[in-house]
C-alpha positions in Angstrom: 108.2 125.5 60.3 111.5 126.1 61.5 112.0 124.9 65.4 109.1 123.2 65.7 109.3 119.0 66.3 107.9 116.9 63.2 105.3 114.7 64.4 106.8 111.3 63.1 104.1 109.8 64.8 101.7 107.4 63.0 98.4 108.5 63.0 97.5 105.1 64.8 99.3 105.8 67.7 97.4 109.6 67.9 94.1 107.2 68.2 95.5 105.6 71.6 93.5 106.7 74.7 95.7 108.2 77.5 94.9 105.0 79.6 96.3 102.7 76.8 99.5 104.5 76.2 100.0 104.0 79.8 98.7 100.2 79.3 101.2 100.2 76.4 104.2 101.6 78.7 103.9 99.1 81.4 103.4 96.4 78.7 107.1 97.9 77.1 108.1 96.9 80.4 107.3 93.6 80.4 104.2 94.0 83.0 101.8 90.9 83.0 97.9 92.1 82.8 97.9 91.2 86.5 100.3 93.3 87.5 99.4 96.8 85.4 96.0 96.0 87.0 97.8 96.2 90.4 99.7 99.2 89.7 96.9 101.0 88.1 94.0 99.6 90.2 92.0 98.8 87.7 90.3 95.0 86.9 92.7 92.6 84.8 89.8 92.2 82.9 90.2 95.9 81.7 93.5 95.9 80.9 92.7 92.8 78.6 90.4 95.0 77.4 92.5 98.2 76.7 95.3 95.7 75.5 92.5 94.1 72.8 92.0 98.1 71.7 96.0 98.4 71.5 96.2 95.9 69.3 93.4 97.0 67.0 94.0 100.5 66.8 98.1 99.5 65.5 97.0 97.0 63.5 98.8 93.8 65.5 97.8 90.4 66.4 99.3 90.5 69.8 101.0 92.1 72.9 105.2 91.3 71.8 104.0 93.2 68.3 102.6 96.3 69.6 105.2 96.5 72.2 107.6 95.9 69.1 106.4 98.8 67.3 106.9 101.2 70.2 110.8 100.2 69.5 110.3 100.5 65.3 108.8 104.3 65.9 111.3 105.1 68.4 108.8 105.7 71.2 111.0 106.1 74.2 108.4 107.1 76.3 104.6 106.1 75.3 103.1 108.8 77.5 105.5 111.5 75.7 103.7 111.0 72.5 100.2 111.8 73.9 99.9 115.1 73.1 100.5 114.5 69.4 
């Protein structure tokens, strides 16, 4: 298929919610739990929660590692990929 982008994607990172990319992106930006949950009004104890399913889902045992692998796959912009 000749134009088209190759989805270089992992397949984990197709499994992410649209609320836990978002999770993700504020995480890449060094974000504590408090504060996402202040920018995305939502309880800290959900973004813990969301964070737990990050991890999981791209197989990590905590929040510097999957924010790590956003940098390894070249994942400018979490939210980008959520169409994939």
């Amino acid at each position: 298929m000749e134009g088209k982008k190759k989805n270089t994607c992992p397949a984990s990172w197709q499994s992410l919610s649209v609320r836990e990319r978002e999770v993700l992106m504020w995480l890449r930006c060094g974000k504590t739990s408090w504060a996402i949950s202040v920018i995305l009004r939502i309880s800290e104890r959900t973004v813990n929660f969301h964070v737990s399913n990050i991890m999981r889902k791209l197989g990590v045992i905590n929040r510097m590692q999957a924010v790590s692998e956003t940098f390894t796959h070249d994942l400018n912009s979490v939210n980008e990929r959520a169409d994939l």
